[in-house]
C-alpha positions in Angstrom: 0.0 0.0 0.0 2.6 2.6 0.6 4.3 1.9 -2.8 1.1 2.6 -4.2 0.7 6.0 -2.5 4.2 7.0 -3.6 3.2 5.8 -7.1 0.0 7.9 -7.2 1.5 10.8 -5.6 4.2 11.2 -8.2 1.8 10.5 -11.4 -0.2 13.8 -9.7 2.9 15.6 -9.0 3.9 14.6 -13.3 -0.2 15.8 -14.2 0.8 19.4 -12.8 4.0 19.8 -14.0 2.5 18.9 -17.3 -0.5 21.3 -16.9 2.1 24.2 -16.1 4.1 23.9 -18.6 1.1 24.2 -20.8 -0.1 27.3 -19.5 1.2 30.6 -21.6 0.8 34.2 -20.2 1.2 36.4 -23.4 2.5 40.0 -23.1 0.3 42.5 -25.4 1.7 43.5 -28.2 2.6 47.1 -28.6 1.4 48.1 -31.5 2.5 51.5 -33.8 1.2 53.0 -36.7 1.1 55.0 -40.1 -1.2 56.3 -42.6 -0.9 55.5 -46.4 -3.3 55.2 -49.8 -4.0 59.0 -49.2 -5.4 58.7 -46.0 -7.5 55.7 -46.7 -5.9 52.8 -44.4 -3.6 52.5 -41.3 -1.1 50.4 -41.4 -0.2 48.9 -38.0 3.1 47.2 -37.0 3.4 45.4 -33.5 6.4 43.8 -31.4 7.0 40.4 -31.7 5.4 39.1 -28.9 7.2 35.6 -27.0 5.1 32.0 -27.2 2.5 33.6 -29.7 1.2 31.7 -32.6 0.0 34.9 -34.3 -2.2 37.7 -33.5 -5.8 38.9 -33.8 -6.8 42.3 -35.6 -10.1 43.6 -34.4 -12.0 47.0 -35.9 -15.0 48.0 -33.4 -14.8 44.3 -31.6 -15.0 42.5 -34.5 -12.3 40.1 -35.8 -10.7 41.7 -39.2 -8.0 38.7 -39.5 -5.5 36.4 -37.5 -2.4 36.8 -38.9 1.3 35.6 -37.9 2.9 38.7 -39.6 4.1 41.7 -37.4 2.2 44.0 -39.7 -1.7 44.6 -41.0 -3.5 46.9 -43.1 -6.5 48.2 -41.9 -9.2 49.4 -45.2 -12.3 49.8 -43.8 -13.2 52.8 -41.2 -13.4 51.6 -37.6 -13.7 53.7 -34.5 -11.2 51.3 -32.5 -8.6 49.0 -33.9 -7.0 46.4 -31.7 -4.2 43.7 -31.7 -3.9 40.6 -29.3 -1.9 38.2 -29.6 -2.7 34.1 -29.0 -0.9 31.0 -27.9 -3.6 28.0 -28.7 -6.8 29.0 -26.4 -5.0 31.5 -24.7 -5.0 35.2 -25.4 -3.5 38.3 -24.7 -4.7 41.8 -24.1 -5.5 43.6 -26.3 -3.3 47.2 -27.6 -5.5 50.0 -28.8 -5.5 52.7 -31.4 -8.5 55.2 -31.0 -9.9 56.1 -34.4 -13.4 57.7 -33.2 -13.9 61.4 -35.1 -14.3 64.2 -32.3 -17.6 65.2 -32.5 -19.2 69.1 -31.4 -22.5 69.5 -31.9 -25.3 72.1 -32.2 -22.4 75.1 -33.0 -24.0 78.2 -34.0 -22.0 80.6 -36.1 -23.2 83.8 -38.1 -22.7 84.7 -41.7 -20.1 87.7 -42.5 -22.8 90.3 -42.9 -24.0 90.2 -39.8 -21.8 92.9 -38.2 -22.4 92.0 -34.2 -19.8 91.2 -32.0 -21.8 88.6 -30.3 -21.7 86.7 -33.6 -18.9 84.7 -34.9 -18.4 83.7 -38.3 -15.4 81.8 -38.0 -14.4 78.1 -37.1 -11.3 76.7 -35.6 -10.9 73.2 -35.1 -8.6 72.4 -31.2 -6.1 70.4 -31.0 -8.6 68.3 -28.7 -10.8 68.3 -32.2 -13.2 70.5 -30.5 -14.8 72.8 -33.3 -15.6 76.4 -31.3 -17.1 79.5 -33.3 -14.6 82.6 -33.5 -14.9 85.9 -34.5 -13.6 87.2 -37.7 -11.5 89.4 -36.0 -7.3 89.9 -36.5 -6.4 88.9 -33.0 -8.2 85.8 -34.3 -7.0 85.2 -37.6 -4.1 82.8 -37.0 -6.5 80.3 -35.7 -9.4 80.2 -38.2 -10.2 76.8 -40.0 -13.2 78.0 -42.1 -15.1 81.6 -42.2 -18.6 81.6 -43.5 -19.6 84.4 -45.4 -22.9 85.6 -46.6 -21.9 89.3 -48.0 -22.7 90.6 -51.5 -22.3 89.2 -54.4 -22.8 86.0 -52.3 -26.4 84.6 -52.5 -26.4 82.5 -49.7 -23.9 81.2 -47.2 -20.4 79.9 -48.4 -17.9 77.8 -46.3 -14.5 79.7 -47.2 -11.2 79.0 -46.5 -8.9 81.8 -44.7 -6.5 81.4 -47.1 -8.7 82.2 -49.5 -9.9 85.6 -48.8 -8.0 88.9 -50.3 -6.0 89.7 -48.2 -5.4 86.4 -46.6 -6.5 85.9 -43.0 -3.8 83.2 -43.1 -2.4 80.3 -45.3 -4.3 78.0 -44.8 -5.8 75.9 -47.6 -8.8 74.7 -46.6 -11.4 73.3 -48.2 -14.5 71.4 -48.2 -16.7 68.8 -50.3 -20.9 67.7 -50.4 -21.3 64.4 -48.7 -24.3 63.2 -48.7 -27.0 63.9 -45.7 -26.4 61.4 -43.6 -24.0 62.4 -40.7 -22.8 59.2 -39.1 -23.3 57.1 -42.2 -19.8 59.2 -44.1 -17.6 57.1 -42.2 -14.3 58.3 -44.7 -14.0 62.0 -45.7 -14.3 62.2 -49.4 -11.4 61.5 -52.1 -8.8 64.6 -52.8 -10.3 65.7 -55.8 -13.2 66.6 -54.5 -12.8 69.8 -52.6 -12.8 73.4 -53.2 -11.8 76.1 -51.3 -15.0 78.2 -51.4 -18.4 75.9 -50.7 -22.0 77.1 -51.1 -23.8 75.6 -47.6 -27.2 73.7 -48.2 -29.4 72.6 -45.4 -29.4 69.2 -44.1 -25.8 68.8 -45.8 -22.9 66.8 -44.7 -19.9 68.0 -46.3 -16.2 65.9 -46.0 -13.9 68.8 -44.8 -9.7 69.1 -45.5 -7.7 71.0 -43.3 -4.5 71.2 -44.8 -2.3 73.9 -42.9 1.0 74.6 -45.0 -1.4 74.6 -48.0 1.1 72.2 -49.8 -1.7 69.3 -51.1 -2.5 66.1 -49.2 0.4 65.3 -46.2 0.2 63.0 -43.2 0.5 66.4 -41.4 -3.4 67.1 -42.9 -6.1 66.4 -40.6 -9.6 65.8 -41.9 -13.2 65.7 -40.6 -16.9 66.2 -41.6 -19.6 68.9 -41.0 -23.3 68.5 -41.4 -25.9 71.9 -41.7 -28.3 71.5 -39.2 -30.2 74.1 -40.1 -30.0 77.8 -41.9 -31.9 80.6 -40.6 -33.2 83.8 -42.7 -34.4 84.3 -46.2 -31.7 86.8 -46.8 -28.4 87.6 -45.5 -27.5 87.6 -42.6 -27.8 84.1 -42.0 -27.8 82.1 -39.2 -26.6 78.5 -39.1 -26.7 75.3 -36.4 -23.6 72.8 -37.3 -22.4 69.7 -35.9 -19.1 68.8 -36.9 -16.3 65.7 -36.3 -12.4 65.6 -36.3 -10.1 63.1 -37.2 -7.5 63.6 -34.6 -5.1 61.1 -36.5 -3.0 63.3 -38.8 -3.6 62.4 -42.7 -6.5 59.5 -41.6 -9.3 60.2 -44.0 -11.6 58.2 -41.2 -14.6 60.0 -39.4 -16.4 57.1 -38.0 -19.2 58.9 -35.2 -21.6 56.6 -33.5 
């Protein structure tokens, strides 16, 4: 009887030495990025991480691929991409790149014409992505992203770059492009050849927007977002209009994914 303990004893003492050896606790992989195809994808890169078998891609919690490469391409618009990597069962957790557009709602801004103080007809985008309603005023002009004027020969209200304007307000070349009407549904600001600098506003409009701050065409330094007219008050000029607008805060990612 006592050889038989010892015997049992040992096959338990084999059973979990077995079981830990079989047991794998994965470091996260810590994943970098970059932006290419014109501001279409992200392309990530992670660390090799020790005892994985590959790695998971997710956009919004939603497998995109398992691959065993250190690199992926992400092509569709997500508002979260994240890599884990997995040994068998067993997973890691997860590193994250936030995608989700910055998103201000119900701004109200005034057109040009409308000469009170109270009333700003400008637009600068934060570096938080927070759009806030400026005067046109010269104190001011370093920091506007759009103006919108309403004054003659203008029929209605236009979204204008600063850098467009005679003289200058600054260098900016800003510009704008129609949408569609659906706000969240634009989920990737339009293609480059698309914009102008100087944009007649319609109501109920979403419009892809292109802030592009050395005015040089399309760099990873650009920053892109979206705008939609909620509404445009008066029959005449002035005009009064209610926006929401979103921000990519990933420079040169054409992605503007809102809830």
């Amino acid at each position: 009887m006592k050889k038989l303990l010892t015997l049992f004893g040992t096959v338990i003492a084999l059973v979990a030495l077995i079981g830990c050896e079989s047991s794998v606790t994965l470091e996260a992989p810590v994943v970098t990025y970059t932006v290419d195809n014109d501001g279409a994808d992200l392309v990530l890169t992670w660390t090799e991480v020790t005892d994985a078998d590959g790695y998971i891609i997710y956009g919004d919690g939603v497998v995109l691929d398992t691959v065993t490469a250190l690199t992926y391409t992400v092509t569709t618009p997500v508002a979260l991409v994240e890599v884990t990597a997995y040994s068998g069962d067993t997973e890691s957790d997860a590193d994250q790149i936030d995608c989700e557009a910055v998103v201000t709602s119900s701004i109200t801004v005034y057109g040009m014409s409308d000469t009170s103080s109270a009333h700003p007809s400008g637009l600068q985008f934060t570096a938080t992505g927070t759009a806030v309603p400026l005067a046109v005023q010269s104190s001011n002009y370093p920091d506007l992203d759009f103006v919108f004027d309403d004054r003659s020969p203008l029929t209605t209200i236009t979204l204008v770059s600063p850098g467009d304007f005679n003289p200058q307000l600054n260098p900016e070349d800003n510009a704008s492009a129609e949408s569609g009407t659906d706000f969240n549904a634009l989920q990737i600001a339009a293609d480059l050849g698309n914009y102008n600098t100087q944009r007649a506003l319609s109501n109920q409009a979403v419009y892809s927007l292109w802030i592009d701050p050395d005015a040089g065409g399309y760099t990873t330094d650009d920053h892109f977002g979206k705008m939609k007219i909620e509404s445009i008050s008066g029959s005449t000029a002035p005009y009064t209009v209610v926006i929401t607008c979103a921000y990519q805060l990933i420079t040169g990612l054409r992605w503007v994914v809102t809830p």
